[in-house]
N, C-alpha and C positions, 0 to 999 in steps of 0.2 A: 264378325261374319253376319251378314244379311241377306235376308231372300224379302225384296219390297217391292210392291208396286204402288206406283204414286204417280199424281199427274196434277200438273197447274195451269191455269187458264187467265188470261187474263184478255181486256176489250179498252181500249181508247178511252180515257175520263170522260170526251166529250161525247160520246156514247148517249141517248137521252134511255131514260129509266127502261121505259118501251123497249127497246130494243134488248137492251140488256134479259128482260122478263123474257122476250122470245126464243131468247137462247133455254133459257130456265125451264120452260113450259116445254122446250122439245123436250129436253134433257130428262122431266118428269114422265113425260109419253116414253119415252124409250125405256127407263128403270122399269114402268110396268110391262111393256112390251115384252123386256126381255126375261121375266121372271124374278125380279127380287123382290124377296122375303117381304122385307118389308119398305113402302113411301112414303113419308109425310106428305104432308098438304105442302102447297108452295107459300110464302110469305113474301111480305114487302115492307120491310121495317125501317123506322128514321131512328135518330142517335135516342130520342130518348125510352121509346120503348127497347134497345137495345139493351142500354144503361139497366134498366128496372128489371129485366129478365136475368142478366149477369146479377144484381143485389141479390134478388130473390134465392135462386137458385144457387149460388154462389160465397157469396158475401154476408148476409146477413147475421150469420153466427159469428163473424168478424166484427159486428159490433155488442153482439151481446156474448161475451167471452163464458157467461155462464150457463149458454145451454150446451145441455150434453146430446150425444147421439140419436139415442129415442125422442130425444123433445123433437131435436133437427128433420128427423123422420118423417116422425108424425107432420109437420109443421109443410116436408116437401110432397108427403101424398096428395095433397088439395091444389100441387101445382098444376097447371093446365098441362099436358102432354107435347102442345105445339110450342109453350114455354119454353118446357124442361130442354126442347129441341134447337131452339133461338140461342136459347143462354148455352149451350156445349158449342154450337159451330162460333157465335160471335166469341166466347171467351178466348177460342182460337186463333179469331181474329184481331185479337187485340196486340197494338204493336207495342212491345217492353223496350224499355234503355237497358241495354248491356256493359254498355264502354266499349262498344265496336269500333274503331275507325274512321266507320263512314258515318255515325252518328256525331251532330253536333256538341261538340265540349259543355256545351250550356244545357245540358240536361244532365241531369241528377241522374244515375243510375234507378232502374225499377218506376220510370217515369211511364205512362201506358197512355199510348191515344187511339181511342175507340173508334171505330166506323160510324158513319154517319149515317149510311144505307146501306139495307143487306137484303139481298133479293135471290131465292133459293129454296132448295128443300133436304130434308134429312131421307139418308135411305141404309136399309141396310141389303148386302145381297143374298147370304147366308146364312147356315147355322155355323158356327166357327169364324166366321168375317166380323172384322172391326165397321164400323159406318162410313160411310161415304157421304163427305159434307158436300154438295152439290152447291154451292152459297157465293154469289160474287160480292164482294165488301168494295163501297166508296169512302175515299179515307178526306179530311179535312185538309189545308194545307200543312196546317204542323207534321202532318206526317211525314216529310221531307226532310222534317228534323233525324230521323229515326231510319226510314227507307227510305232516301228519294224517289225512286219511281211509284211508290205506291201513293204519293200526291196525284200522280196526272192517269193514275189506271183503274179499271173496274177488274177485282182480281180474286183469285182463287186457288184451291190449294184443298186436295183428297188424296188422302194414303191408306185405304182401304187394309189394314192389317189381313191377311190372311192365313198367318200360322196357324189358327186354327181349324181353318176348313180343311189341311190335311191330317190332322188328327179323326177328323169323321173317316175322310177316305180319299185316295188320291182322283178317282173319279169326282169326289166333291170339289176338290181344288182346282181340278179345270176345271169344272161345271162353272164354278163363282170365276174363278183368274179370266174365262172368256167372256161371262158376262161385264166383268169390270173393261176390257180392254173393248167390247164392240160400243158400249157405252157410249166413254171419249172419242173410239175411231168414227161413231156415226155421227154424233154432233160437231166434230170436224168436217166432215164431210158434207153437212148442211150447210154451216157458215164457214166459208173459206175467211172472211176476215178474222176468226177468233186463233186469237196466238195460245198454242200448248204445247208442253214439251210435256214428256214421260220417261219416267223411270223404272224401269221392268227387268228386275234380277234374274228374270224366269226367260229372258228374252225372245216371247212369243210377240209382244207388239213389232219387234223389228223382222223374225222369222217366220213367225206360225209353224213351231215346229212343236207340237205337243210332246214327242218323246224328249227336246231337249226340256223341256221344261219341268216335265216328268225327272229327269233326271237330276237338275238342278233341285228342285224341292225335297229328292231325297238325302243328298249331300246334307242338305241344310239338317232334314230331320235325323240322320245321325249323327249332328254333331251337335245338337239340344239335346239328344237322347246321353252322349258320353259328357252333357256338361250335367245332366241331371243322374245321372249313375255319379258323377262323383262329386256333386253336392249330397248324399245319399250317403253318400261310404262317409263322408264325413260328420254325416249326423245333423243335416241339416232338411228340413221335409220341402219338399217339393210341391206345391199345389197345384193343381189341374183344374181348369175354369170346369166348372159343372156341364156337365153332357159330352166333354170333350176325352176321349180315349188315350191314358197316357201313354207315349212313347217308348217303343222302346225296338233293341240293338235287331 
């Protein structure tokens, strides 16, 4: 059982960067327009500072198998913030070999091809909200190998977690769920060429009906609440992210 909202965007590979950026730059204007938490700055990044922010943040204790957690710590405090930020939405972005189907035989399973260009910004909307990678990725042609269409597109992909914003309150859950949906609906609305579809459990982008959604989010929360009572009986603890109000019948 799921209560998600998510939405992917994608623009034309032949798209020049420019263009691409202007989508970005509204999409930043509007995240503070509409009151989220928090923005990052917008970036323009090529494959190799990509590459270098994934090692860093990411990777690096994968080559030195003997650091332990406080070394690791110590070692990511001194990373740049706009780093820490690049490196979470590209590692996202990076396309894995599964043994899918539509993937070519001649890739080794766990094979990964990076982006080449990532133009975008990190946001979050709430207290309780997962981030919203606002980020278009250009992928090389091997990607083809792996996703064909994501050789000939500039493309994106945000699932804004928000189980937590109704543990604050169910006023907080729409507060954040409309700021997430006028989001996308307005930067549709700007560029009629940018393709997006959405997926909204709470189905306010296709209604605006806040009491159904209201109601849907409650389902959802009792039935985390009856998986966390009987994880509980069975003697198993249940953690609650910090600040967030456990659940309950």
């Amino acid at each position: 059982m799921a209560f998600e909202f998510a939405a992917g965007m994608s623009l034309p590979g032949y798209f020049r960067a420019e263009t691409v950026r202007r989508v970005v730059e509204y999409g930043h204007e509007l995240a503070h327009l509409l009151g989220f938490e928090k923005v990052g700055d917008i970036f323009d990044v090529d494959a190799d500072t990509i590459r270098d922010a994934v090692e860093v943040v990411y990777r690096a204790h994968e080559v030195d198998e003997l650091e332990d957690e406080p070394a690791r710590a110590s070692r990511l405090d001194v990373v740049d913030e706009r780093i820490r930020q690049i490196a979470e939405i590209a590692d996202r972005c990076i396309l894995r070999a599964t043994g899918a189907r539509r993937e070519s035989p001649l890739l080794p399973e766990g094979y990964e091809v990076y982006p080449n260009r990532l133009i975008g910004f990190y946001a979050r909307c709430g207290r309780g909200c997962g981030p919203v990678y606002f980020a278009f990725a250009r992928y090389p042609r091997e990607a083809a190998l792996i996703e064909p269409s994501y050789a000939h597109e500039w493309s994106a992909f945000a699932d804004p977690n928000e189980h937590g914003a109704y543990r604050v309150s169910e006023a907080h859950l729409v507060q954040c769920h409309l700021r997430h949906v006028w989001l996308f609906r307005l930067v549709k609305k700007r560029f009629r060429y940018l393709r997006l579809w959405v997926q909204d459990d709470g189905e306010f982008w296709q209604k605006e009906d806040v009491d159904l959604l209201l109601g849907k989010a409650r389902v959802y929360a009792t039935f985390l609440s009856l998986v966390s009572n009987h994880l509980q009986e069975n003697g198993y603890e249940v953690i609650v992210p910090d600040g967030e109000a456990p659940l309950t019948e």
